[in-house]
C-alpha positions in Angstrom: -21.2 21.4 186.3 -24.2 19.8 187.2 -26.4 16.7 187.5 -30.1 17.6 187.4 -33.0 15.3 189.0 -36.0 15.7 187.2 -39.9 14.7 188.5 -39.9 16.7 191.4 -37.3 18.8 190.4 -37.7 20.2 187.0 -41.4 19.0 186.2 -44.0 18.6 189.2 -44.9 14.8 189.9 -48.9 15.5 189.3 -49.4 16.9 185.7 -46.0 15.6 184.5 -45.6 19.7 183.7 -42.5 22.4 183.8 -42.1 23.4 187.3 -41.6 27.4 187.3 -37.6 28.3 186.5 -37.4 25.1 185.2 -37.1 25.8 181.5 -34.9 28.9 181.7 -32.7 27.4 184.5 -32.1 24.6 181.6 -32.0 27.5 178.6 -29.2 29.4 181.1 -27.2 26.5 181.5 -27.3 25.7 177.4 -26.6 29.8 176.6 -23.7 29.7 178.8 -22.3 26.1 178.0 -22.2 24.9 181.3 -22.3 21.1 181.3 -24.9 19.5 183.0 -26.7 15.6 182.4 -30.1 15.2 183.6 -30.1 12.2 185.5 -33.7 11.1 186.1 -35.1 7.9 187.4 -37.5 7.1 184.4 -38.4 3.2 183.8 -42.2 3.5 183.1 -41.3 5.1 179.0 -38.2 4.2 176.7 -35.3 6.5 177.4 -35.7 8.3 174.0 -39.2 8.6 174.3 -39.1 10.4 177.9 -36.3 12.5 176.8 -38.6 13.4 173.5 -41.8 14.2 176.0 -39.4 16.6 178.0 -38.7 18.4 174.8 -41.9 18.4 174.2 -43.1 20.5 176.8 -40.1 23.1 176.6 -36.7 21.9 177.6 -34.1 22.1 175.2 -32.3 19.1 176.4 -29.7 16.6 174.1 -29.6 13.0 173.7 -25.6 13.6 175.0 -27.2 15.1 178.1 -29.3 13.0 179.3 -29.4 9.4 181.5 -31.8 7.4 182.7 -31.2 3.4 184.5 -33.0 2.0 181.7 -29.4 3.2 179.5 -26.7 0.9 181.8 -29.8 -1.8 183.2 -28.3 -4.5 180.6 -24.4 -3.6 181.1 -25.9 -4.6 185.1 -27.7 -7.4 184.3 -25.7 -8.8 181.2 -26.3 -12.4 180.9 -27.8 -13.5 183.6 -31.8 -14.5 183.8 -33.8 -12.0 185.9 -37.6 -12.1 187.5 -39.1 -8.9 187.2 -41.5 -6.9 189.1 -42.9 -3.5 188.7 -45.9 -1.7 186.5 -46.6 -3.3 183.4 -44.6 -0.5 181.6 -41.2 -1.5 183.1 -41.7 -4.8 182.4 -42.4 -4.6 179.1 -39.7 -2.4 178.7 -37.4 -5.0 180.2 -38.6 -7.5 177.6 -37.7 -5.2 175.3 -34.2 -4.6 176.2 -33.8 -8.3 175.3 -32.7 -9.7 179.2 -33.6 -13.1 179.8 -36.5 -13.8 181.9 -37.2 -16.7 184.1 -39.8 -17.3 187.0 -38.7 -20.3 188.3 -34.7 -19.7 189.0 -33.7 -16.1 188.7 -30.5 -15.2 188.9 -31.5 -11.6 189.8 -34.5 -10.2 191.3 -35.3 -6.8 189.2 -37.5 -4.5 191.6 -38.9 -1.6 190.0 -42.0 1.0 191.0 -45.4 -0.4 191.3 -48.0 1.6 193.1 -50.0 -1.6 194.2 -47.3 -4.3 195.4 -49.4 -6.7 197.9 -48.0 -8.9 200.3 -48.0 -11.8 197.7 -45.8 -10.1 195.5 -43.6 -9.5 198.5 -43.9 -13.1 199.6 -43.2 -13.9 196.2 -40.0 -12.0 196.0 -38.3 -13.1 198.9 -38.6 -16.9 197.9 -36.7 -15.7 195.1 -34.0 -14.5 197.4 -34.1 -17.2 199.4 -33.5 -19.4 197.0 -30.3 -17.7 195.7 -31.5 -14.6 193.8 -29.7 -11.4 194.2 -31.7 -8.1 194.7 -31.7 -5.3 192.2 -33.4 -2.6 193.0 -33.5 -0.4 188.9 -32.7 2.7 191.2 -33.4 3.4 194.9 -36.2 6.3 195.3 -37.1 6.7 199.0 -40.5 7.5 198.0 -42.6 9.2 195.3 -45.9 10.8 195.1 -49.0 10.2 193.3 -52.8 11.2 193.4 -51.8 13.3 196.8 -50.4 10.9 198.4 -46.6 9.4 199.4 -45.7 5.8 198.4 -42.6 3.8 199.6 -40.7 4.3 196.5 -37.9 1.2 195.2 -35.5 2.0 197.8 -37.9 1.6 200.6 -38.5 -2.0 199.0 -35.6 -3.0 199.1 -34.1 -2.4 202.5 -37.4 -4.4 203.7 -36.0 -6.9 201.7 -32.7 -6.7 203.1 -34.5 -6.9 206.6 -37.1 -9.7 205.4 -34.1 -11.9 204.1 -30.3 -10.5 205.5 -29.5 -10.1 201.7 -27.6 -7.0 200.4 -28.8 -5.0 197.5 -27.2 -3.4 194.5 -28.5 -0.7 192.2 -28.9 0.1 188.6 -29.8 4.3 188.8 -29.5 6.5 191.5 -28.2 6.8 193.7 -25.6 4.3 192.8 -21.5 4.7 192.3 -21.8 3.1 188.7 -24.5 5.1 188.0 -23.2 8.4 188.6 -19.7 7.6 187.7 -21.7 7.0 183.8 -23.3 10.7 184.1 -19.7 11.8 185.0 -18.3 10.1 181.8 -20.8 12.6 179.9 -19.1 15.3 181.2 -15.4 14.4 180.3 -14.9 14.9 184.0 -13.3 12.1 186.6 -13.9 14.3 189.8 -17.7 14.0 191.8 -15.9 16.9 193.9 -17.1 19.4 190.9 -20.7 18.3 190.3 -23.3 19.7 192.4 -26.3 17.5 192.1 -29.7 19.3 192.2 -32.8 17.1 193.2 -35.7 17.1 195.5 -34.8 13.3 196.8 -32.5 13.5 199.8 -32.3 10.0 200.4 -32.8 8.6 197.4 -30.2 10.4 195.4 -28.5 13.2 197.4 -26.8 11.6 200.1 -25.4 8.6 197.9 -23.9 11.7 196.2 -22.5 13.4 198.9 -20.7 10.1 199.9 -18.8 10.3 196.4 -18.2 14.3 197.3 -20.0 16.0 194.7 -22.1 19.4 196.4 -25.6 19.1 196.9 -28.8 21.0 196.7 -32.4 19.8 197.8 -35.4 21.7 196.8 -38.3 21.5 198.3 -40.8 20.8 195.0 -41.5 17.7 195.3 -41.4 14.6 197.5 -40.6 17.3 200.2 -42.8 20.3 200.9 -40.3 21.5 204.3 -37.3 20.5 205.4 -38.4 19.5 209.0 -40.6 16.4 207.4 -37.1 15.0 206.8 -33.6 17.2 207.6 -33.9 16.2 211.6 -34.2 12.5 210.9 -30.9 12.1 209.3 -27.1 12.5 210.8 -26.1 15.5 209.9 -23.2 14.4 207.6 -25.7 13.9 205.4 -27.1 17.6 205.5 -27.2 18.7 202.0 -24.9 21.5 201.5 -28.1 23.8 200.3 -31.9 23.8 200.6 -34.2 25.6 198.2 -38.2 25.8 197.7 -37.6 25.1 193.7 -35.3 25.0 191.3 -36.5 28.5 190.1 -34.5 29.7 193.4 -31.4 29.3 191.4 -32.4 31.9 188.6 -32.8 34.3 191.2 -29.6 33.6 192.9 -31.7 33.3 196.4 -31.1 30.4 198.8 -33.2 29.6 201.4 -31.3 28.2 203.5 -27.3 27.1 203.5 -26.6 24.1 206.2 -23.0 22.9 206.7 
């Protein structure tokens, strides 16, 4: 069984598009009932509305299938008043969902993906923190791409935070514990041990995973382009079990490379 990432995994991060193998890695999985959840790190469109655009452009994928942080941010947050930062999608999305907002004396601090945070909005969040607000980070990306270039994704945020104010973070998506444990739910299963966990974020989502033993696979599609801009910076418990250039790797049975 699986849990699939998906920009940089199943659809490129430029034109939003099917990466190649994509769609009939999904249609083999569906033909042969294996279960699988795609667990993606949406927050910029409603859930149903990014699952809808994936079907859209040829996935065959259920409602039962798929999970995104914007699914379990209010079972997180529940009653407790938040300030919110990220693109003016997320946030209106947040209003949305019905939490409370408040400027003045948050409970939480919500992070989410902004290409063009400035040092205000940073100085801004940790006078929240300061004052007594926890950090939320909606999932924990290491870093994502956009117009050719690599940003410092939500998780990169926040452990400046951490730094900036000696607070601790928690986190809604990926790669936390709750998180996955919900994906797991979807698949009737109480054992990480038998997922393996596709996704081109090592950081971000793939070793969190391999703390909670599920197998992992990293491909090479997206934030990543070779293994040496990332595999020799981390110990090497953290090695993913298997490194591929894409996704479509897997429908032809050939793996780049095995590390253990």
């Amino acid at each position: 069984m699986y849990f699939i990432d998906v920009q940089g995994t199943l659809i490129d991060d430029e034109k939003m598009l099917p990466i190649a193998g994509a769609i009939e890695f999904i249609n083999t999985l569906n033909k042969k009932n294996i279960p699988y959840v795609i667990i993606t790190n949406n927050t910029k469109h409603e859930s149903h509305k990014f699952l809808e655009y994936l079907n859209s452009i040829g996935f065959d994928i259920s409602e039962s299938r798929y999970l995104d942080p914007l699914m379990v941010l209010k079972s997180v947050v529940k009653d407790e008043s938040v300030a919110v930062f990220g693109n003016s999608e997320f946030k209106q999305i947040v209003l949305d969902l019905g939490l409370k907002i408040d400027t003045q004396n948050p409970k939480i601090l919500l992070v989410g993906l902004k290409k063009d945070y400035t040092n205000e909005d940073y100085a801004d969040m940790i006078e929240y923190i300061l004052k007594g607000a926890k950090i939320l980070g909606i999932h924990a990306t290491s870093l994502y791409n956009k117009d050719n270039k690599r940003y410092p994704g939500v998780g990169a945020i926040l452990n400046m935070l951490k730094s900036a104010t000696g607070s601790d973070f928690e986190v809604v998506g990926k790669s936390s514990k709750l998180f996955y444990k919900t994906a797991l739910e979807k698949l009737n299963c109480d054992d990480f041990s038998k997922v393996t966990i596709i996704s081109d974020d090592l950081i971000g989502d793939l070793i969190g995973a391999k703390e909670l033993f599920m197998k992992t696979i990293f491909v090479l599609s997206g934030k990543h382009k070779t293994k040496d801009e990332i595999i020799p910076k981390i110990s090497q418990s953290n090695y993913p079990d298997l490194i591929f250039d894409s996704i479509n790797d897997l429908n032809k049975g050939v793996c780049c490379e095995s590390i253990s």
